[in-house]
N, C-alpha and C positions, 0 to 999 in steps of 0.2 A: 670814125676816129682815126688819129692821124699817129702815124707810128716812124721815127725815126730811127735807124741803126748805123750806126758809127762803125767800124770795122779798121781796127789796127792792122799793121804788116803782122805775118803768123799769125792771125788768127784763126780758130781749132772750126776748119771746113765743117762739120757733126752740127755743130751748133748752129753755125746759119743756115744748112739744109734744115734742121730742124724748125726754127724759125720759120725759115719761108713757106714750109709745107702747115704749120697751124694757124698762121692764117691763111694759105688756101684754101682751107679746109674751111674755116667758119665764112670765109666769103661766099665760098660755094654751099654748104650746109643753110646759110642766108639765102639766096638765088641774088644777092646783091654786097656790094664792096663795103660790108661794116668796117672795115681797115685799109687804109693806105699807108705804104709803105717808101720811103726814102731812104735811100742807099747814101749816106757819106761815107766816107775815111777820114784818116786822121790826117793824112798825107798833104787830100786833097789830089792825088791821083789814083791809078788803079791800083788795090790792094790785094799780094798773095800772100793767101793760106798757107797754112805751116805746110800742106802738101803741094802747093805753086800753084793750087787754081787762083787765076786770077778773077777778080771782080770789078769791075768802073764802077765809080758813085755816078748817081745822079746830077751832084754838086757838087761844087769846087770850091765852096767861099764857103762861108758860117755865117750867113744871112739868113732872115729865118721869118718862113711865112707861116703865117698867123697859125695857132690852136695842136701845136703838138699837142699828144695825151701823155705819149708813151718815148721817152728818149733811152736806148740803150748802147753799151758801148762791150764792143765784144774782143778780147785781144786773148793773143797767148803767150809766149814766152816775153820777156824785154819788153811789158807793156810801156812802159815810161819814157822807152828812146824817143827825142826829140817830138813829144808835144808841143803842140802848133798854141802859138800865143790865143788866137781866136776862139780856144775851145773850152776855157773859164769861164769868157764872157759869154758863151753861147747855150751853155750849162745851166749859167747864172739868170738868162732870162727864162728859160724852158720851164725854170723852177718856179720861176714868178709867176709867169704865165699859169701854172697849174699843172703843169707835166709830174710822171712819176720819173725818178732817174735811176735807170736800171744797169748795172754791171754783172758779166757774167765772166766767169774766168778771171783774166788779166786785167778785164773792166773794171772789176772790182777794185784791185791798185789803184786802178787811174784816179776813179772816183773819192780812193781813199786818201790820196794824194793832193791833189785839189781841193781836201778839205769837206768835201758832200758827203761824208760818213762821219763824220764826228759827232758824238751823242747818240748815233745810232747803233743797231746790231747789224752784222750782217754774214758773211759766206765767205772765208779767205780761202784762197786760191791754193793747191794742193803742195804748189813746186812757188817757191820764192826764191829771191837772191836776200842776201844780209840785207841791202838797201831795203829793199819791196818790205821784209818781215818788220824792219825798224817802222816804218810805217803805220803797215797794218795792226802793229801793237797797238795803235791809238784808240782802234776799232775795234768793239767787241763781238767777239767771234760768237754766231750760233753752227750748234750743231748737226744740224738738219742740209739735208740737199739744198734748200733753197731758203732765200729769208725778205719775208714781205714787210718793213719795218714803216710803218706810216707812210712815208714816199718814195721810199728806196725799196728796189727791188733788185735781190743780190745770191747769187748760185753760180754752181759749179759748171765746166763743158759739158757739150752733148746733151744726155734726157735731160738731166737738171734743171739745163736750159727752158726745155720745154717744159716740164712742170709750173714750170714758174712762168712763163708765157700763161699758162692755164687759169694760173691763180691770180694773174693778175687778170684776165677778160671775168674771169667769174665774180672778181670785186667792179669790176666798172658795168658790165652785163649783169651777166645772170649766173650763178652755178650749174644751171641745166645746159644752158651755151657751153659750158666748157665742158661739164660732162658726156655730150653729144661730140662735142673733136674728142673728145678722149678717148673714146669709144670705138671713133671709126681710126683713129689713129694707132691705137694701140691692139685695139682685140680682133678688127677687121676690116677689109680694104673692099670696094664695090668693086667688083671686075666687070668687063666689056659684058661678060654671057650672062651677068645678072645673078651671081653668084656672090655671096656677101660671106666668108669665112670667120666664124668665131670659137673660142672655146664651147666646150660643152656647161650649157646654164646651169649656175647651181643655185639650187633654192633653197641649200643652208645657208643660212646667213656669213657663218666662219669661214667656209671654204668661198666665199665672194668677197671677202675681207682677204683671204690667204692670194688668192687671184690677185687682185688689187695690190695687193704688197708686191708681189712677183711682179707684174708689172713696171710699179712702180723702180723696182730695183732691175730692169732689165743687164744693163750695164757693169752696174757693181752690184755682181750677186749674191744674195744671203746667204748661208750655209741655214739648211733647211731647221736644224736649233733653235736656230733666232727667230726664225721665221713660227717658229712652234711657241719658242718664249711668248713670240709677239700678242699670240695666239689665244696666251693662258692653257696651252694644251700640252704634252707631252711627245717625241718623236712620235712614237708609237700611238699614241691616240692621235693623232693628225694623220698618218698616214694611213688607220682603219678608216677614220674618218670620210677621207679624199677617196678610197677606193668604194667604201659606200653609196658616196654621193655624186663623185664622176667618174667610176669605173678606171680610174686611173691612179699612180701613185704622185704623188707630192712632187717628186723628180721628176718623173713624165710629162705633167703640168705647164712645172717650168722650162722643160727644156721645149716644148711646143710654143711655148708663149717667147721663148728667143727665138726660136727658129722661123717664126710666122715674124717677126719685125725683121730678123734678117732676109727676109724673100723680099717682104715691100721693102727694105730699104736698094736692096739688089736691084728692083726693078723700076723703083722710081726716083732715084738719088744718082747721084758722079760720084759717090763712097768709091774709094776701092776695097777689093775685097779685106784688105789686111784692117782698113777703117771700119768694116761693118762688124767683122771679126771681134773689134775693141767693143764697138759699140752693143753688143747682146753678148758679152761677157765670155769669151771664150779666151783661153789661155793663148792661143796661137792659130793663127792663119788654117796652119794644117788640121789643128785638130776641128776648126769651124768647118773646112771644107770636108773633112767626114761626116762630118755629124750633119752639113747639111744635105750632099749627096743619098744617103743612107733613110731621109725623110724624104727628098722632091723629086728622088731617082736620079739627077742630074748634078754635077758641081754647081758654083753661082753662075762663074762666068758663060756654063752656058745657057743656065737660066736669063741671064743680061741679055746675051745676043739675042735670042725670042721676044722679049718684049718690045713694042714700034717703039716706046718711047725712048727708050735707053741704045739704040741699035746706034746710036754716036758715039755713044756713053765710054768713059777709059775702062777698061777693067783692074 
């Protein structure tokens, strides 16, 4: 299946490493390339991230070889600045063809703009200008991280992104396909020594649900309340519950379940630390790097430099 991503100037680095690494992950999980991947921009040259990594597309025109599945267009701040004439009409056939068209962040404008949201629900973007909001009024806002409306596929930066990457290979695949990246994405990463790290299994049902939700909210964290509302259960019986069933508390859970995606993202992503920080929900730089020192015995950056893969990598 053939998967195109569009990349505006600023757009949020989180989400394309996200991106890039879930199909990794199902290509390799496959032992074959169920996904190809095409890097455009909007530009039509190379495109930097709101952090200045820069990226080259593949292409330079908005010519279009046969059988997209999947078109997505990923921007962040000032999505609208000068849209290239060529990318209505090339929207327009992706659509015919049978493509889903996907916007995450800023994408979502674009596409709201252009008119490919109208009659549909979708994901509006967190931070607007007057113009962007004028817009997106047209569009009806769902309240969920992400939103799979018939052909549009529409969510926030960062996980969001990915979830929604998920939900749509589980509608074109299978659910078990996406619950297998999900798995090794989220709860644990194969190391060289053959060591596969996961939470501890729970075979309550609720506490595999409460897992799941953490998960799911690495980034923007629940306050454990909600998390208990979600639950039907009360603070206090969730967290006799969790100490029951994995000798741990509801907090400790979580904060394991950020701190193991902040390792893999340290050691297999260009994040910097202040971006990986954002990303598993910590209030600041400093207080990630205690909290993650105090788990790995080490700050990130020197976890980064041990890793072969990362030993280029910025910090």
């Amino acid at each position: 299946m053939h998967i195109c991503l569009i990349l505006a100037p600023g757009f949020p680095v989180l989400t394309y490493v996200l991106l890039r690494e879930v199909i990794s992950i199902a290509n390799a999980q496959a032992g074959q390339a169920l996904f190809s991947v095409e890097i455009r921009t909007v530009t039509g040259a190379a495109a930097n991230s709101i952090d200045g990594i820069e990226i080259s597309p593949d292409r330079m025109d908005w010519s279009d070889p046969p059988g997209w599945d999947l078109v997505i267009l990923c921007a962040g701040a000032k999505p609208l600045h000068r849209l290239p004439m060529g990318l209505r009409g090339f929207l327009a056939r992706a659509e015919q063809a049978g493509a889903t068209l996907a916007g995450f962040d800023g994408g979502v404008t674009i596409l709201a703009a252009l008119g490919y949201l109208d009659g549909y629900q979708a994901v509006h973007p967190n931070s607007t200008t007057e113009e962007e909001a004028e817009i997106l009024a047209r569009v009806a806002s769902c309240g969920q991280i992400f939103s799979f409306d018939r052909g549009r596929l529409t969510a926030k930066s960062g996980l969001a992104a990915g979830d929604a990457l998920l939900a749509w290979i589980a509608r074109v695949l299978a659910p078990d396909v996406a619950k297998q990246i999900s798995d090794r994405l989220s709860l644990g990463r194969f190391r060289e020594d053959g060591d596969t790290r996961h939470l501890p299994r729970a075979e309550d049902p609720v506490l595999a649900r409460m897992q799941s939700i953490m998960v799911t909210h690495l980034g923007d964290t629940l306050p454990l309340t909600q998390i208990a509302f979600d639950l039907d259960l009360s603070p206090k019986q969730l967290r006799l519950r969790c100490r029951k069933g994995l000798g741990q508390t509801p907090t400790q859970v979580y904060l394991k379940l950020r701190l193991d995606r902040a390792e893999q993202l340290v050691r297999d992503t260009v994040l910097s630390v202040e971006e990986v920080a954002q990303a598993t929900g910590f209030t600041s730089p400093s207080a990630f790097t205690r909290s993650f020192k105090s788990h790995f015995g080490a700050p990130p950056r020197v976890i980064r430099k041990t890793a072969p893969d990362n030993r280029s990598r910025p910090n």
